[in-house]
N, C-alpha and C positions, 0 to 999 in steps of 0.2 A: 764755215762762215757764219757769223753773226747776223746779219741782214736783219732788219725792222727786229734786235730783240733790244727791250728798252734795260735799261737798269747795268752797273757793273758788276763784276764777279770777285774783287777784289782777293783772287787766289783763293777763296774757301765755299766748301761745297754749301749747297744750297740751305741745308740745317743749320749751319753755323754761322752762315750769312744772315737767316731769318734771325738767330737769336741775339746775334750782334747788335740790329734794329731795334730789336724789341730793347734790348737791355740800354743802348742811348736813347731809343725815345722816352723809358721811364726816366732815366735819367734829367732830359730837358724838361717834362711835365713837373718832375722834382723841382729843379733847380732853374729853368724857365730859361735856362743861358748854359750852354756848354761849349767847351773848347776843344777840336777833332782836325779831322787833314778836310782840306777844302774839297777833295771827292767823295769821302762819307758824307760833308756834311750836304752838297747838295742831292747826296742820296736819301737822307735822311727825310729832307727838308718833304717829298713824296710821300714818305711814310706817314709822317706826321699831322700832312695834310689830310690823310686817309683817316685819320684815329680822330681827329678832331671834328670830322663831318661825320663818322661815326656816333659821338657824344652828342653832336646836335642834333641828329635824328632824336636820342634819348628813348628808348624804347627799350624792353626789357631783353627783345634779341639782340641788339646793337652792345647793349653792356655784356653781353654772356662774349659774344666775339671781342671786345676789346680787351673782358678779362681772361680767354682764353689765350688772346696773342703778347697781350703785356706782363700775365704772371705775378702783379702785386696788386692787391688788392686797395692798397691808398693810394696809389696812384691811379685806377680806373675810379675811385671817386671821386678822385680834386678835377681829374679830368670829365668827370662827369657834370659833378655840379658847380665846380670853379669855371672852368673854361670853357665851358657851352654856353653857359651863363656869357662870360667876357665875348665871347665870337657872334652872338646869335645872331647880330647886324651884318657878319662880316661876310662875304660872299668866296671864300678861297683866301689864298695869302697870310696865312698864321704865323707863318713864321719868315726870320729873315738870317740872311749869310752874310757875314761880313767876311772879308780878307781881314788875316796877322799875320802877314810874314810868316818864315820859314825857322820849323823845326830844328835845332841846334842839333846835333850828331847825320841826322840824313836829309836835312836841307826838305824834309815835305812842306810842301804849303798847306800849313793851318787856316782852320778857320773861325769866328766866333758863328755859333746857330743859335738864334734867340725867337723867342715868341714877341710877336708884336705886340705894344701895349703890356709889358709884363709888368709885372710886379719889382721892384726894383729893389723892396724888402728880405725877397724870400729868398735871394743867391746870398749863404751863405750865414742864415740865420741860426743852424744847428750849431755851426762853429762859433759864434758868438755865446747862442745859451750853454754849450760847453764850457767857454771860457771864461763867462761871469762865473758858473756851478763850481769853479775851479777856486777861485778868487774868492768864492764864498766860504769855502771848505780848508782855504789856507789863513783866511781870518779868524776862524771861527778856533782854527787847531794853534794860530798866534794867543788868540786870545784865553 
């Protein structure tokens, strides 16, 4: 029996579950908006509150544990000095879940999971500088 355990199991042992976490929440501290099934994402949404109260502490132990559990090190810093900076007023509540509809071949309900107050720039910025560098490199080989 389950009784008072919080969190789901989503089929995969506890290692694989941690690293799943860790690898979407770098993920949304990246891209500030990601798209998941609507029971990660309100698993997530936990996680992320943890890492973000982490960064607001800001202390040189709170960094060593965020960069032990998230594994990239640009991303424990934007989370550091970007979004500790952005939350510092906020009291809980970093992030939000929206419902979209359902997954096309197995019908899972999706979710959108976005940081509040995001940045609206930053989803999606690499694939643009890509694709001017792209643009730049096919003019450059026209001309």
């Amino acid at each position: 029996m389950r009784h008072k355990k919080l969190g789901r199991r989503f089929s995969r042992d506890s290692g694989h579950r941690q690293a799943m976490f860790s690898n979407m929440a770098a993920a949304l501290i990246k891209h500030e908006q990601i798209i998941t099934t609507l029971p990660k994402a309100k698993d997530l949404k936990r996680v992320m509150d943890k890492y973000i109260t982490l960064a607001k502490r800001g202390d040189l132990n709170s960094r060593r544990i965020a960069a032990s559990r998230l594994r990239d090190d640009d991303m424990v810093k934007k989370l550091f000095d970007v979004l500790a900076d952005r939350y510092k007023d906020r009291n809980g509540g970093y992030t939000r879940v929206l419902k979209a509809g359902f997954r096309y071949g197995d019908s899972a309900p999706r979710a959108v999971i976005e940081l509040v107050d995001r940045d609206e720039s930053v989803k999606g910025r690499e694939d643009r500088e890509r694709h001017e560098a792209m643009l730049e490199e096919q003019a450059e080989a026209n001309a």
